[in-house]
N, C-alpha and C positions, 0 to 999 in steps of 0.2 A: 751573388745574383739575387733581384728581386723575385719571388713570381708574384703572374697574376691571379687575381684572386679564385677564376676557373682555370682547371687544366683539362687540356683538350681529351686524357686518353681515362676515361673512370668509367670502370666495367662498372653493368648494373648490379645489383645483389642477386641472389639467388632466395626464391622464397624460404629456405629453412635451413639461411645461413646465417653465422654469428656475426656479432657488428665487427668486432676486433678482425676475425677471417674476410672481410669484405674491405676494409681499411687495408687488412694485408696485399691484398689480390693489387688494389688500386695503388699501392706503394711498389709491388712488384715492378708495372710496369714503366717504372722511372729509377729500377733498382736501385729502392732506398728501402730503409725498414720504415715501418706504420710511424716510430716515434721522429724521425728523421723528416716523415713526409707532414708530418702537421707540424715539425717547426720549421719546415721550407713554408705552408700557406699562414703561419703566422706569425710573417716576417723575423723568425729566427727565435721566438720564445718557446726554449722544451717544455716539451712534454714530458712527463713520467710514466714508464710501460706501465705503472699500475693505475692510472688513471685510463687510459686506454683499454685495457682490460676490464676497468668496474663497467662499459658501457654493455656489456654483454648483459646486464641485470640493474643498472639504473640509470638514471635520465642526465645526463649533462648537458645542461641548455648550449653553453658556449660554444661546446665543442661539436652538437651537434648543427648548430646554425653554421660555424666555421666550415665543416665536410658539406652540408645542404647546398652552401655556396660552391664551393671549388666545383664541387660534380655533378651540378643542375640536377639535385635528388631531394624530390619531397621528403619534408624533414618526418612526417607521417609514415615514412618507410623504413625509416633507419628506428623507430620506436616499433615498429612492427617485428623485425628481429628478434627480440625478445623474447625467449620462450616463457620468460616466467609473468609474470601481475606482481606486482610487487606488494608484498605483505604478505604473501597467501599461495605458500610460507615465507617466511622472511628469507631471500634467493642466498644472503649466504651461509645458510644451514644448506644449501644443496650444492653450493656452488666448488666444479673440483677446481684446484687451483693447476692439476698440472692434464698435459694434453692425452688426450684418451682416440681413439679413431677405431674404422672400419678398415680394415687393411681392403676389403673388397670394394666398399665404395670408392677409396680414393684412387685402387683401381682404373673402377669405372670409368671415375672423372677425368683422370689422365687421359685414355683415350677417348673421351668423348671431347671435352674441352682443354687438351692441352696442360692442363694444370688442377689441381686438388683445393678440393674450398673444405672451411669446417661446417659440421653441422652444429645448430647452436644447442641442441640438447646433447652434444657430448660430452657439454661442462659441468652439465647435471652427473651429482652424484648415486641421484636413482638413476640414471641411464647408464646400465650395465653391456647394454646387446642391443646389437643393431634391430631396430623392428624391422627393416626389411630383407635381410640377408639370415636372422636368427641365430646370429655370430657374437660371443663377447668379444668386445673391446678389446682393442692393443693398447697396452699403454709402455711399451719398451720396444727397443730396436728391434728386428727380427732378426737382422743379420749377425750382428756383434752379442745382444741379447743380452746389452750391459748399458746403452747411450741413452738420455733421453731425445726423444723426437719433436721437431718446433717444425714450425714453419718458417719456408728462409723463399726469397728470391733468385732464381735461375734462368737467367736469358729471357727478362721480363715476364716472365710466369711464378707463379706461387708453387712449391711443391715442398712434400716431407721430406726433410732429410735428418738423419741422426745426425745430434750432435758431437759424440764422440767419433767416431769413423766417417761420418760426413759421405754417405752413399744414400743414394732418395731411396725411400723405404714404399713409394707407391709406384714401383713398377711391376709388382706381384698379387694376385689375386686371392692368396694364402700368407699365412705369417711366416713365411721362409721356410717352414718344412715340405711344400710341395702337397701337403695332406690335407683334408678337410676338417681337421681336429686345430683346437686351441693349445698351444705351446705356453709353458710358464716358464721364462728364462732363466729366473731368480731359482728354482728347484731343479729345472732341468728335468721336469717330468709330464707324459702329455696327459693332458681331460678331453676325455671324449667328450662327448655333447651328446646329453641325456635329452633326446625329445619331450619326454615329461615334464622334466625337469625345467627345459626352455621352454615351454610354453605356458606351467605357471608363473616362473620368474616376468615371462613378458607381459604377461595378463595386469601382474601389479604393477609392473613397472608402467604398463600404460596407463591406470588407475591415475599415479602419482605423477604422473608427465602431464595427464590433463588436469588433474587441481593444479600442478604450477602454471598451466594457462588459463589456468582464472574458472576450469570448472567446477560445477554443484554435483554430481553425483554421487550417491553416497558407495560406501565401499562392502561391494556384490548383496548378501542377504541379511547382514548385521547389524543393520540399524545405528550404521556410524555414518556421524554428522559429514559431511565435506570437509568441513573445519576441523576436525577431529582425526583425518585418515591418518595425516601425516606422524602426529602426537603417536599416535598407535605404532604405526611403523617402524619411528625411531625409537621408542622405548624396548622395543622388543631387541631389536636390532641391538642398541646398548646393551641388554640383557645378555643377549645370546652372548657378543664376544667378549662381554668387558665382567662374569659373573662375579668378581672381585671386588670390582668397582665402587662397589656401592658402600664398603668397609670403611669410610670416611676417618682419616688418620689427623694428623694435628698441622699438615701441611693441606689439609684441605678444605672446601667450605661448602654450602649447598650451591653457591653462588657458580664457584668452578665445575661443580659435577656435570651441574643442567649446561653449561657452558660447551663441556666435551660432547654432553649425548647429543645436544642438538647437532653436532659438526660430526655423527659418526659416517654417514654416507660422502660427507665430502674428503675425508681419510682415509678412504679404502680405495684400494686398485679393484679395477671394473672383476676380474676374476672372480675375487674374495664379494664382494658386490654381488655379483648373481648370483652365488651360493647362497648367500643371507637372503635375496630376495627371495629364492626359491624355497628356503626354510618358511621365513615368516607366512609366504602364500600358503603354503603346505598344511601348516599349524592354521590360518585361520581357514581355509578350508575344509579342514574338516572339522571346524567348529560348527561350521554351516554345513553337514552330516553328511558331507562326502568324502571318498575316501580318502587318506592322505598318503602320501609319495613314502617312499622305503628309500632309508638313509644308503646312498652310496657309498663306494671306495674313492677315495682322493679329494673327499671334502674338506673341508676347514679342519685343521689339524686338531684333535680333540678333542670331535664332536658325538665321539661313540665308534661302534663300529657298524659296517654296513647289514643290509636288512633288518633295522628297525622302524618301524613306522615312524616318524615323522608328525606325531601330532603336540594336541598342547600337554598333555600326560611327559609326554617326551621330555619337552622342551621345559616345563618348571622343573622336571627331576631333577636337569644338571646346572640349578641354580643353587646358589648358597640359599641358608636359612633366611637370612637379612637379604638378599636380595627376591626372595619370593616374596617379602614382605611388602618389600618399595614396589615390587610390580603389581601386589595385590591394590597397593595403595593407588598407583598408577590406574591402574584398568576400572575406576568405580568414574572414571571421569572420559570413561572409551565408548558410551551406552550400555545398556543394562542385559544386553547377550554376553556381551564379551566377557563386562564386570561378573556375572554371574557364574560362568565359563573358568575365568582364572582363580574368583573366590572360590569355587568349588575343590578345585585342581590345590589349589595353595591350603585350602583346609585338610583335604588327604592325606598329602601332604606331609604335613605339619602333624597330622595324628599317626602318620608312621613312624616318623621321627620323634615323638613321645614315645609310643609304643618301643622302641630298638632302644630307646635308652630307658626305658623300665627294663627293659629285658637285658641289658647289661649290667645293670645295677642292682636286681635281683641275681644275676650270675653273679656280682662284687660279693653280697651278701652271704650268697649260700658258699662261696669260698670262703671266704672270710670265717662261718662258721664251723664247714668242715677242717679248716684248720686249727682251731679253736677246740673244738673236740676231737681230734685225731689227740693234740696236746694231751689233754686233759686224760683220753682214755689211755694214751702209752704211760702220763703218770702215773694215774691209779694204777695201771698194770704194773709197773716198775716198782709201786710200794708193796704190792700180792707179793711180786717174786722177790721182795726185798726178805719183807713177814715171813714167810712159808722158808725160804732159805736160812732166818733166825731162828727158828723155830729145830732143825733140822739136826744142829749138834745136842739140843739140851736132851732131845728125845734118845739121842744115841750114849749118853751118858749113864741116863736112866735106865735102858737094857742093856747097859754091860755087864751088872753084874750076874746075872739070870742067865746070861749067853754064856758068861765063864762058869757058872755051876752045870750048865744043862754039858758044858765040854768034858769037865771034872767026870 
């Protein structure tokens, strides 16, 4: 069957919904999936889902004029979507590939409209937590707490449903425990929700959500460029989880390094995500002299243990030797607070780690010596008692005779 080139039923977008989720929505209600429903309006040539997917963060003329048409929509709109500006950062250093959500909004959305739409920064890898509910991220079933969750078509509506148990995942207002705490399926153990902790986490993450929409601000009192915030964020973030990393083996190159760090927020699950935010915030504010947050229980697996403060002291401590080095090197291209900030911290440093190995190496030394003369003094003693022992019978020869006359 031909169609015609508009179809009568195309919900409008929703201001701070993704293109791919608004494609979804309008596919729903002719239960077809999104790739299915652009090769019904063009005349039967597929699509590829990941062509549909890059329009979340770049421009497809084609394809946008093709959707403009079918559903009488300014093509001005479907460009509007977009949370990112493209370049600034390059969107797929942020972009996650797999589906993250609000378990509470899609909630909402269910009973408000019937059906759950995406938000378009939940593809952003800095976007850990809902900014209006101050909830991380789901990015796993809640029910089974093993499937991943897509969006599918049901009785001409869009809604979540897992993929492996195939049960809508937004009929609950919580992650399936009933509680107001975040579940981690994979550990099977709950994280509370540190108010401190979320509300640094979200301060940066709005910082980085409005440079992807194209703003200049710079970041809080540190004299770092807009263009520069990001450079920061992800070097650090590289740092914190990868301290290894930077040990460049024969399988590696500088080409691949910078390749992985820029892609570190779009390989983290939203959990592990907030955590890092909430470090990095932690550490650069109290660069700028306020206080900084006290390491919790159930953070990022061997990051210390709880009640230590959280500053940059912290944070170069549990770096390699060579990897303080690439961040010192990093940080003189971050402005001259921060550079000055981590050069300080990485010379410390570096001069206790001299110091600890002077003081080993002087410990080698003075063993080494005390063993050395322990030697020497048990020889000489063993040649005394050797002498003094020789010595011992000639004497007793020479008063035998005196001792058998004084008997006589």
């Amino acid at each position: 069957m031909t169609w015609p080139r508009s179809i009568p039923l195309a919900p409008r977008p929703f201001p701070d919904e993704s293109v791919r989720s608004w494609i979804g929505r309008v596919a729903a209600r002719y239960d077809l999936t999104p790739p299915a429903l652009v090769a019904q309006l063009a005349d039967g040539h597929s699509v590829h889902v990941s062509r549909l997917a890059s329009l979340d963060w770049q421009e497809d003329a084609a394809l946008e004029n093709l959707l403009a048409q079918a559903t009488h929509l300014d093509r001005a709109r479907i460009r509007g979507l977009r949370p990112i500006v493209e370049d600034k950062p390059v969107p797929t250093h942020w972009h996650r590939s797999l589906l993250a959500w609000c378990p509470r909004c899609a909630y909402e959305d269910v009973a408000r409209h019937g059906e759950t739409y995406e938000r378009a920064v939940w593809r952003l890898g800095c976007c850990a937590a809902c900014p209006t509910h101050r909830s991380v991220l789901a990015d796993v079933c809640p029910a089974c707490a093993y499937g991943c969750v897509e969006f599918q078509a049901i009785a001409g509506r869009q809604r979540l449903v897992c993929g492996l148990c195939k049960r809508p995942v937004d009929l609950s207002p919580d992650t399936g425990q009933g509680r107001g705490i975040l579940v981690d399926p994979r550990s099977h153990f709950e994280l509370p929700q540190c108010p401190e902790w979320t509300q640094l986490a979200l301060a940066l993450q709005a910082v980085l959500l409005g440079l992807a929409a194209g703003s200049t601000s710079p970041l809080w009192q540190l004299d770092v460029p807009a263009s520069g915030v990001a450079d920061v964020v992800r070097d650090l973030a590289a740092a914190l989880l990868w301290p290894g990393f930077f040990r460049l083996g024969p399988m590696h190159d500088e080409g691949a390094m910078m390749a992985f760090r820029d892609h570190v927020f779009a390989a983290l699950a939203p959990r592990i995500a907030h955590e890092v935010l909430g470090i990095i915030a932690s550490v650069l504010t109290a660069v700028a002299g306020r206080p900084p947050l006290r390491m919790r229980a159930a953070q990022v697996e061997g990051l210390g243990p709880s009640g230590a403060a959280v500053d940059l002291t912290w944070f170069i401590r549990r770096l390699p030797a060579d990897g303080q080095q690439w961040l010192k090197a990093r940080a003189r291209g971050w402005g001259p607070i921060l550079a000055r900030a981590v050069g300080d911290a990485a010379d410390i440093e570096e001069a206790g780690r001299r110091r600890a190995i002077a003081r080993r190496e002087q410990a080698r030394r003075d063993g080494a010596w005390l063993r050395h003369a322990t030697a020497k003094y048990v020889n000489d003693a063993r040649r005394r008692i050797a002498a003094r022992a020789a010595k011992r019978p000639a004497t007793a020869l020479q008063a035998s005779p005196m001792v058998q006359g004084h008997v006589q």
